[in-house]
PDB file of N, CA, C and O in Angstrom:
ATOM      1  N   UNK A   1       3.690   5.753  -0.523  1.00  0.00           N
ATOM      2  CA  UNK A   1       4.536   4.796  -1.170  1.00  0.00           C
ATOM      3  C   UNK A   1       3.665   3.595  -1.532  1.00  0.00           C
ATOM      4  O   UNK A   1       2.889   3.131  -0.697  1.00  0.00           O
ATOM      5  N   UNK A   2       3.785   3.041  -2.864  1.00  0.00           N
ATOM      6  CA  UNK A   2       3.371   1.757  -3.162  1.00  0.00           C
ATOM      7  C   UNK A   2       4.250   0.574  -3.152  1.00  0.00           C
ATOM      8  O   UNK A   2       5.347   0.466  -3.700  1.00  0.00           O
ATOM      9  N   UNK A   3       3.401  -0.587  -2.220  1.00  0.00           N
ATOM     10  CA  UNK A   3       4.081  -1.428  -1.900  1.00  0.00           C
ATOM     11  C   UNK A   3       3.347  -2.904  -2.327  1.00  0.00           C
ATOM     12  O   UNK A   3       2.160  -3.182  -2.156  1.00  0.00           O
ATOM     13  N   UNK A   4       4.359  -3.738  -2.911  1.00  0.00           N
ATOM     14  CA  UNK A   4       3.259  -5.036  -2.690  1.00  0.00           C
ATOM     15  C   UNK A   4       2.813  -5.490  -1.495  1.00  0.00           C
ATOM     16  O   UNK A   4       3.256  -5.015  -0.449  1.00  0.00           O
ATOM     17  N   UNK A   5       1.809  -6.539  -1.511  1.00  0.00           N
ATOM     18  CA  UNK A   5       1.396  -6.896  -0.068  1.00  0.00           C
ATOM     19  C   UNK A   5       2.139  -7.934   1.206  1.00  0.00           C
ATOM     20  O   UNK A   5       2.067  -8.031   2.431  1.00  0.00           O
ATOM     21  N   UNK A   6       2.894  -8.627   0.041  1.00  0.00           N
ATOM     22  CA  UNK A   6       3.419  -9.372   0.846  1.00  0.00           C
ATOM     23  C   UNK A   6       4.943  -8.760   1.518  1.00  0.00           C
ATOM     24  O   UNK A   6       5.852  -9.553   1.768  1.00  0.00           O
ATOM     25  N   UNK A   7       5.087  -7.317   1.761  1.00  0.00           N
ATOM     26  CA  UNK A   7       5.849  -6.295   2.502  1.00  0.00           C
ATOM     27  C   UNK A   7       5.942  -6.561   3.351  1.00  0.00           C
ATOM     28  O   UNK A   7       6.852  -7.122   3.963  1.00  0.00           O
ATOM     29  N   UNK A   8       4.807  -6.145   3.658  1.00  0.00           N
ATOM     30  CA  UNK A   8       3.808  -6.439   5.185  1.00  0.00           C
ATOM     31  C   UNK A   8       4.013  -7.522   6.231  1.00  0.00           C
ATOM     32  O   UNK A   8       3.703  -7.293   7.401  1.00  0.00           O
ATOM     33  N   UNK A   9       4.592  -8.857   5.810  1.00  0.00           N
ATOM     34  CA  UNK A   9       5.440  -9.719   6.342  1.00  0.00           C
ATOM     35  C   UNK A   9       6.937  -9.479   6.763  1.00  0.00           C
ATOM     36  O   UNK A   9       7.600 -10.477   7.043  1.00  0.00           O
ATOM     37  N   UNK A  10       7.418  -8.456   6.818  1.00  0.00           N
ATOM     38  CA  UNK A  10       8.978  -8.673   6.759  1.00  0.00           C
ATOM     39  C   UNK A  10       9.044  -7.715   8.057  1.00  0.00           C
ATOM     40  O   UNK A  10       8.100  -7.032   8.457  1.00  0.00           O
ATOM     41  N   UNK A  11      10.772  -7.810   8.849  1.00  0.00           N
ATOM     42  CA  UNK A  11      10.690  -7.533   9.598  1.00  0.00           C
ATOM     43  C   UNK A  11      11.138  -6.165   9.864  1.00  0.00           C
ATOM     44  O   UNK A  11      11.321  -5.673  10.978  1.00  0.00           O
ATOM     45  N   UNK A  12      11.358  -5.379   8.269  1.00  0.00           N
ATOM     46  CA  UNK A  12      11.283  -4.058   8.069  1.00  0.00           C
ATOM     47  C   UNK A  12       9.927  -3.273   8.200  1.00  0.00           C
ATOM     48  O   UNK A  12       9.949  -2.200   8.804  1.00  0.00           O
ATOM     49  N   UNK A  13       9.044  -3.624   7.805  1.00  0.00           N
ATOM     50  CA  UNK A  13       7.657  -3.459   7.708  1.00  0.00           C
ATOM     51  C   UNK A  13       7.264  -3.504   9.555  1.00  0.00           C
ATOM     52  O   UNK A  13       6.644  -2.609  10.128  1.00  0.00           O
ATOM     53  N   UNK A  14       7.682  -4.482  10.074  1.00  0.00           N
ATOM     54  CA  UNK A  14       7.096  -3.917  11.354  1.00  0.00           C
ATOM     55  C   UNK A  14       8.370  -2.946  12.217  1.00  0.00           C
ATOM     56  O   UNK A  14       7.774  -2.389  13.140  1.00  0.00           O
ATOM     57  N   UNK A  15       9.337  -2.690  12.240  1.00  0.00           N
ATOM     58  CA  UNK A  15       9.573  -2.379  12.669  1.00  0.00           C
ATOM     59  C   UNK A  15       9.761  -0.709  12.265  1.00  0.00           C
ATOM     60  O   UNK A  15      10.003  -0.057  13.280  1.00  0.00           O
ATOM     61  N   UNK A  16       9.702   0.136  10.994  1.00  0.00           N
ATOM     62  CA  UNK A  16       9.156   1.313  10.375  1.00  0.00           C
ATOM     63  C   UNK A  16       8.001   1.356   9.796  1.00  0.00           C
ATOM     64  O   UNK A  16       7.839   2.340   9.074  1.00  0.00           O
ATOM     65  N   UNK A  17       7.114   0.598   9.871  1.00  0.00           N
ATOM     66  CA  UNK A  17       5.730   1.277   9.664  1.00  0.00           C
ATOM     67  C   UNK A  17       4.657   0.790  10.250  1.00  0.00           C
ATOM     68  O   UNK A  17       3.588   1.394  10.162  1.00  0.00           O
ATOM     69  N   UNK A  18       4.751  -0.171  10.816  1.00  0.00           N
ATOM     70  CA  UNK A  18       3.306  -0.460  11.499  1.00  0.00           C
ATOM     71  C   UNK A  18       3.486   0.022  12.929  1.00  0.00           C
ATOM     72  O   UNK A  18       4.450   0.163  13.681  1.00  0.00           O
ATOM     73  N   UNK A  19       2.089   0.231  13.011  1.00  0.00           N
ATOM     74  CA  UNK A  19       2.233   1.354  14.254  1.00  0.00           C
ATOM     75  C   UNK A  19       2.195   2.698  14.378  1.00  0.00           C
ATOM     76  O   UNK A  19       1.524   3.345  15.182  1.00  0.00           O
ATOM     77  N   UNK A  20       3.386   3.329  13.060  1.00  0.00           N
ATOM     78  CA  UNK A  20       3.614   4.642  13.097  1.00  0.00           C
ATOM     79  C   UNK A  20       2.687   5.558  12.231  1.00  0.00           C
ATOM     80  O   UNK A  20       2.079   6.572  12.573  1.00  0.00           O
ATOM     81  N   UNK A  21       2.752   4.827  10.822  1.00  0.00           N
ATOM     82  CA  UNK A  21       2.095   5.367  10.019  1.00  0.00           C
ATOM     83  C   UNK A  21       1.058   4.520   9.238  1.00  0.00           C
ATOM     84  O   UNK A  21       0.963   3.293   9.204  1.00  0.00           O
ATOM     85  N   UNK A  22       0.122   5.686   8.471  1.00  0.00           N
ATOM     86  CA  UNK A  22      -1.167   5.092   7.965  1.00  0.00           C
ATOM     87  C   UNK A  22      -0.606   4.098   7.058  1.00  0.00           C
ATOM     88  O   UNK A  22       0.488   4.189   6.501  1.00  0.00           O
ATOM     89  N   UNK A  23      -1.644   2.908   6.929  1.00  0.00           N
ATOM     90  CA  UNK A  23      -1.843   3.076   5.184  1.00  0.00           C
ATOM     91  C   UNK A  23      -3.043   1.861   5.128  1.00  0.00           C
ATOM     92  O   UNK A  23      -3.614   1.243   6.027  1.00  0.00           O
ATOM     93  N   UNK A  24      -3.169   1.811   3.352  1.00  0.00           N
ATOM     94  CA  UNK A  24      -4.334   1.556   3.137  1.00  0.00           C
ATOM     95  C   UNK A  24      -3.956  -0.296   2.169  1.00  0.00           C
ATOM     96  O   UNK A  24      -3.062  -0.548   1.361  1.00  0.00           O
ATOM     97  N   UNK A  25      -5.110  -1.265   2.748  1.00  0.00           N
ATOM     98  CA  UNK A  25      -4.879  -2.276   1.429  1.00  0.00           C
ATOM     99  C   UNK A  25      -5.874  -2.070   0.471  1.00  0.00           C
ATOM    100  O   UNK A  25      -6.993  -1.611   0.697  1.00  0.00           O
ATOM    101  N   UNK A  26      -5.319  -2.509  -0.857  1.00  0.00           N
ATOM    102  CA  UNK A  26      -6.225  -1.944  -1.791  1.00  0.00           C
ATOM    103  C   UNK A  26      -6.880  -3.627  -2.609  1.00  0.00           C
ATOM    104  O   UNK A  26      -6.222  -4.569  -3.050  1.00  0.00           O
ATOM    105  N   UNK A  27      -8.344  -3.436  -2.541  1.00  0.00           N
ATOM    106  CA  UNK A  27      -9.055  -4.589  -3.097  1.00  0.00           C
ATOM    107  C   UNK A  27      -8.350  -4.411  -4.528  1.00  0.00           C
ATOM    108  O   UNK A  27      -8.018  -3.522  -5.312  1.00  0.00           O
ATOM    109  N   UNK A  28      -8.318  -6.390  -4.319  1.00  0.00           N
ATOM    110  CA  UNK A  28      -8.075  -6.424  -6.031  1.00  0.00           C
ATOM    111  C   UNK A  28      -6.835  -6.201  -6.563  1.00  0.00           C
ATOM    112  O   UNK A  28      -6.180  -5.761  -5.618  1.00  0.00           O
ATOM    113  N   UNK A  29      -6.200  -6.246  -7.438  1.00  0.00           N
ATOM    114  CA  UNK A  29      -5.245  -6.155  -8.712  1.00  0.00           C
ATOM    115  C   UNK A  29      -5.537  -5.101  -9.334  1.00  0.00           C
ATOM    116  O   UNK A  29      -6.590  -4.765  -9.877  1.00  0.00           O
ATOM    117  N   UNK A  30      -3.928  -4.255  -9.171  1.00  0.00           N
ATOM    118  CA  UNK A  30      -4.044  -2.689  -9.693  1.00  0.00           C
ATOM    119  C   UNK A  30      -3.157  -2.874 -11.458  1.00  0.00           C
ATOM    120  O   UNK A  30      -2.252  -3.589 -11.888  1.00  0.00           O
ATOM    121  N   UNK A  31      -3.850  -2.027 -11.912  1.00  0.00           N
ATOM    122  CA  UNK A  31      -2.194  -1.981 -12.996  1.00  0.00           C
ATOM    123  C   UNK A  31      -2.337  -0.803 -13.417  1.00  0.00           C
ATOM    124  O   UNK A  31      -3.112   0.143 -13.561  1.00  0.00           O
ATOM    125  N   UNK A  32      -1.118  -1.267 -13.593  1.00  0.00           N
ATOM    126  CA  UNK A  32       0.299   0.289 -13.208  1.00  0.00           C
ATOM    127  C   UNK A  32       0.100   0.473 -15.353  1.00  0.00           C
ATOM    128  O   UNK A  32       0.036  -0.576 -15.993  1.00  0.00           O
ATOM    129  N   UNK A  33       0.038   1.793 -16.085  1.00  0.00           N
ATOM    130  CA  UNK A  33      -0.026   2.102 -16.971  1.00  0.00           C
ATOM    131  C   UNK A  33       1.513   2.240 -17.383  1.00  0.00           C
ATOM    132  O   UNK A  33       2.264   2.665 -16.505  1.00  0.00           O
ATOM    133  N   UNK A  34       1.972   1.974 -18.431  1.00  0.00           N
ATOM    134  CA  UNK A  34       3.320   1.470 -19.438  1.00  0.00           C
ATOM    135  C   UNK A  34       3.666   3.074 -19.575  1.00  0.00           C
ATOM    136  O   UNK A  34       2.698   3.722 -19.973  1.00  0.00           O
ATOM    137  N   UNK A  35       4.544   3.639 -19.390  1.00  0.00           N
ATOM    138  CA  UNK A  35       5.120   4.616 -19.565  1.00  0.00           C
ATOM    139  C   UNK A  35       5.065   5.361 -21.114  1.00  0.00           C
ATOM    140  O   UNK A  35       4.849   6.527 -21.447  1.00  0.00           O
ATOM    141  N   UNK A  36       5.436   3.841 -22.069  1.00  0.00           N
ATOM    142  CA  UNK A  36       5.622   4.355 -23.229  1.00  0.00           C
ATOM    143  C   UNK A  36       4.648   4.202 -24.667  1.00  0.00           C
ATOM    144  O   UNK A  36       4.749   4.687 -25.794  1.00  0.00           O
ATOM    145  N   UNK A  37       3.209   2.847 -23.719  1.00  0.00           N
ATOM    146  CA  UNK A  37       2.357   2.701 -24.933  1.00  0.00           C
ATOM    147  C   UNK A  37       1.372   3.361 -23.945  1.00  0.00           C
ATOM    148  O   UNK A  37       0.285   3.037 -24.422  1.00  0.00           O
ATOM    149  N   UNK A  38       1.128   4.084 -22.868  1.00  0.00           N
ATOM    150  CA  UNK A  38       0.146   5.026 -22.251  1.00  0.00           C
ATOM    151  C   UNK A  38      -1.321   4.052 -21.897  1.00  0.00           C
ATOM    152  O   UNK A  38      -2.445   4.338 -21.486  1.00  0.00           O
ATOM    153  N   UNK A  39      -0.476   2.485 -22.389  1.00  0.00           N
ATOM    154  CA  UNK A  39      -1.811   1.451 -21.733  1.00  0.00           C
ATOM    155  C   UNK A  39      -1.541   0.852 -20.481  1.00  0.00           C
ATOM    156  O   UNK A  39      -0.454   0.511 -20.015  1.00  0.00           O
ATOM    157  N   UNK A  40      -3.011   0.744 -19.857  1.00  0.00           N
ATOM    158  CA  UNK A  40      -2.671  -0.182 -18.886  1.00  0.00           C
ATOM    159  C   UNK A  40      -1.817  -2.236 -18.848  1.00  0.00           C
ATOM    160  O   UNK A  40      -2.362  -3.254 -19.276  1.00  0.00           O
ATOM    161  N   UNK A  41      -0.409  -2.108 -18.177  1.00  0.00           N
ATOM    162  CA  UNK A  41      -0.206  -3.221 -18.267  1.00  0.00           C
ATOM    163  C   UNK A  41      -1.007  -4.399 -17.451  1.00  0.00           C
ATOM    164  O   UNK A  41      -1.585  -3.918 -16.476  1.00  0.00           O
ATOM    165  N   UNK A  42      -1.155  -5.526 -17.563  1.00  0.00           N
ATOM    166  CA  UNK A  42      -1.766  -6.654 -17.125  1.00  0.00           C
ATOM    167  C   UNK A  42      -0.619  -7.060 -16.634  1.00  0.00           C
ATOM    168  O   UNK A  42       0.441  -6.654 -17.110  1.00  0.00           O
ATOM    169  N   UNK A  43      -0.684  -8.114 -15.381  1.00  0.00           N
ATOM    170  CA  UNK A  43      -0.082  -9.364 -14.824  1.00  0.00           C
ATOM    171  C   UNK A  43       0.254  -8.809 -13.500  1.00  0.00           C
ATOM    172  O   UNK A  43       0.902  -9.676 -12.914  1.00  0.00           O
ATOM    173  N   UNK A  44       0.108  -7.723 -12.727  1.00  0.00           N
ATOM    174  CA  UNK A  44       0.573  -7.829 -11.698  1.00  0.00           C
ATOM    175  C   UNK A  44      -0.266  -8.603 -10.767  1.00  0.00           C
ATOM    176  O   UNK A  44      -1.450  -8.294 -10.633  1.00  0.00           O
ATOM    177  N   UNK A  45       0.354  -9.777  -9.983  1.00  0.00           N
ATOM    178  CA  UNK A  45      -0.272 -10.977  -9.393  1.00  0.00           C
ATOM    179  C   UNK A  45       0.124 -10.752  -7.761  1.00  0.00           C
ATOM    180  O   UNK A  45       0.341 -11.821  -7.192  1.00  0.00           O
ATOM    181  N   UNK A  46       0.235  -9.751  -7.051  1.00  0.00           N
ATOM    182  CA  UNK A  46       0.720  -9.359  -6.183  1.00  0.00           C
ATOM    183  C   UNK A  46      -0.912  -8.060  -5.580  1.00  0.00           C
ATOM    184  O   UNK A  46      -1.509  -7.242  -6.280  1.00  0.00           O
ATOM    185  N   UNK A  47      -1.095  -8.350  -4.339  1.00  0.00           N
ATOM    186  CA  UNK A  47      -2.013  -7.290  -3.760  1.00  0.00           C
ATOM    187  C   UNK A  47      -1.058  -6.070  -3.437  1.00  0.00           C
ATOM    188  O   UNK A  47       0.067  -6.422  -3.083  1.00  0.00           O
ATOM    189  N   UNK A  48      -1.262  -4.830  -3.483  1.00  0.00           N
ATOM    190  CA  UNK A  48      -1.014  -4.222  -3.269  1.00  0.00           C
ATOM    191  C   UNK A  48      -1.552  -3.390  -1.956  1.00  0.00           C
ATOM    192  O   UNK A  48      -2.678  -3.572  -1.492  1.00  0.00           O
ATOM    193  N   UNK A  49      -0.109  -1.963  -1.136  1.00  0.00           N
ATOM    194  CA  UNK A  49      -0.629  -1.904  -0.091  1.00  0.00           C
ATOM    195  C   UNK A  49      -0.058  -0.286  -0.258  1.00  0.00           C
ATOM    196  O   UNK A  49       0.954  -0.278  -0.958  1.00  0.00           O
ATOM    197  N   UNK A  50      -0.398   0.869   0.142  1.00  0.00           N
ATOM    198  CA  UNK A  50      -0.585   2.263  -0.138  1.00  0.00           C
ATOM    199  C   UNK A  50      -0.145   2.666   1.218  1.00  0.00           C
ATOM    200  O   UNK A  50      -1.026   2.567   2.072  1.00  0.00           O
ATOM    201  N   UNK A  51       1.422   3.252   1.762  1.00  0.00           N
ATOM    202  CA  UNK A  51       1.703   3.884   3.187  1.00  0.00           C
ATOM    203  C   UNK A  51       1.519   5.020   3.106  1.00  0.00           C
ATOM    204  O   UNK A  51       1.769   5.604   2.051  1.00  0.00           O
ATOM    205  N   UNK A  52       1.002   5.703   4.243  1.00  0.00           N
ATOM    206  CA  UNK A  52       1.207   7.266   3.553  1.00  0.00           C
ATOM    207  C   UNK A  52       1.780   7.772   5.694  1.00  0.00           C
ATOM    208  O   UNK A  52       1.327   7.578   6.822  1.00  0.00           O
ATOM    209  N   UNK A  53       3.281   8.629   4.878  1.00  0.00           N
ATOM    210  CA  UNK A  53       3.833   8.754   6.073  1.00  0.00           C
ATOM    211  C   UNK A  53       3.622  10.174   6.850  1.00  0.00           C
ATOM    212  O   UNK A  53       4.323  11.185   6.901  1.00  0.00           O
ATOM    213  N   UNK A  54       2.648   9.908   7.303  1.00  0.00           N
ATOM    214  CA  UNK A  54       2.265  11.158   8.122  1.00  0.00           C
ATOM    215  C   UNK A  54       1.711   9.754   9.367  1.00  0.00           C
ATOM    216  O   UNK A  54       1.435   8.558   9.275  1.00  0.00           O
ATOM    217  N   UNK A  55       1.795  11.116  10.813  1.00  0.00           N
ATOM    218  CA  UNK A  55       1.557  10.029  11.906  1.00  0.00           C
ATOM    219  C   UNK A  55       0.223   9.190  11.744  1.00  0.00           C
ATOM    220  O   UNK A  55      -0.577   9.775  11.013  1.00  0.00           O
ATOM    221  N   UNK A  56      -0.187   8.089  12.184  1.00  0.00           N
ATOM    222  CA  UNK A  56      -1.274   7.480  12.506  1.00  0.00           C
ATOM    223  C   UNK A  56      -1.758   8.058  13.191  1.00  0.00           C
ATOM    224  O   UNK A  56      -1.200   8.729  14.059  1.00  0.00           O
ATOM    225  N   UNK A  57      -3.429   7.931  12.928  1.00  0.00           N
ATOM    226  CA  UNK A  57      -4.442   8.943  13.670  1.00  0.00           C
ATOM    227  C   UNK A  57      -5.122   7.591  13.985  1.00  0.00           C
ATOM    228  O   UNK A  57      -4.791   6.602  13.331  1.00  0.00           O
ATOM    229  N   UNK A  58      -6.361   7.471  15.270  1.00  0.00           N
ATOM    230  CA  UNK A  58      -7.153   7.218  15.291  1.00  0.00           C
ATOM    231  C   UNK A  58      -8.794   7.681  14.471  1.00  0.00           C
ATOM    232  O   UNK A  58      -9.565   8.390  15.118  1.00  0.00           O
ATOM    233  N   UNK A  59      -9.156   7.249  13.169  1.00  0.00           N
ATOM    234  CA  UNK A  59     -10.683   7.964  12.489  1.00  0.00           C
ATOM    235  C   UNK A  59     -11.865   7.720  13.231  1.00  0.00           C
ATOM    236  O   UNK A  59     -12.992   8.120  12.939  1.00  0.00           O
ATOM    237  N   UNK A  60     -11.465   6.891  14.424  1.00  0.00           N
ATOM    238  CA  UNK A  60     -12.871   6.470  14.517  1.00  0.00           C
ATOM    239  C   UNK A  60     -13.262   7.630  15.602  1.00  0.00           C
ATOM    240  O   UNK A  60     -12.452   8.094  16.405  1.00  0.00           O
ATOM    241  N   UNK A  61     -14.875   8.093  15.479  1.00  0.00           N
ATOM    242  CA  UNK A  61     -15.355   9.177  16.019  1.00  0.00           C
ATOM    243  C   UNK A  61     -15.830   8.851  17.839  1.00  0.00           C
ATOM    244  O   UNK A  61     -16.299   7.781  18.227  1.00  0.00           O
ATOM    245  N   UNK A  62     -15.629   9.747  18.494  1.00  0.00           N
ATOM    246  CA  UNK A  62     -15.902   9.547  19.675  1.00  0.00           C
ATOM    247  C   UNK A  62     -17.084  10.175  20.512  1.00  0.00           C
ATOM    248  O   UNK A  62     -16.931  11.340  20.881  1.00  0.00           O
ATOM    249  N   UNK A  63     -18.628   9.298  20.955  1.00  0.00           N
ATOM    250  CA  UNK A  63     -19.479  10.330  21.609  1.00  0.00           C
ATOM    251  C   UNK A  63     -19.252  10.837  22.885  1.00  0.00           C
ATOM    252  O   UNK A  63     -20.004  11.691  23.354  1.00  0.00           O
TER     253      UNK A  63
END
């Protein structure tokens, strides 16, 4: 799911997804392509944040 960043503040956000499931913040200002002129639009002024709902794993490797 794509989310803006400032989600991440609310008290939905902690209480269904942090903790449970992954996700990712993404550097920078994304834009989202116009459905109907197939260009990328400009102005989204919002960071964006990428959940992906499968359980949280630990990546980091263990010796």
């Amino acid at each position: 799911m794509i989310l803006p960043l400032n989600s991440m503040d609310t008290n939905v956000w902690h209480d269904f997804i942090e903790g449970k499931y992954q996700y990712e913040i993404l550097r920078g200002r994304i834009s989202f392509i116009d459905p109907e002129t197939k260009k990328a639009r400009s102005g989204n002024n919002s960071g964006t944040v990428i959940v992906y709902f499968r359980k949280r794993i630990d990546i980091r490797r263990k010796n």
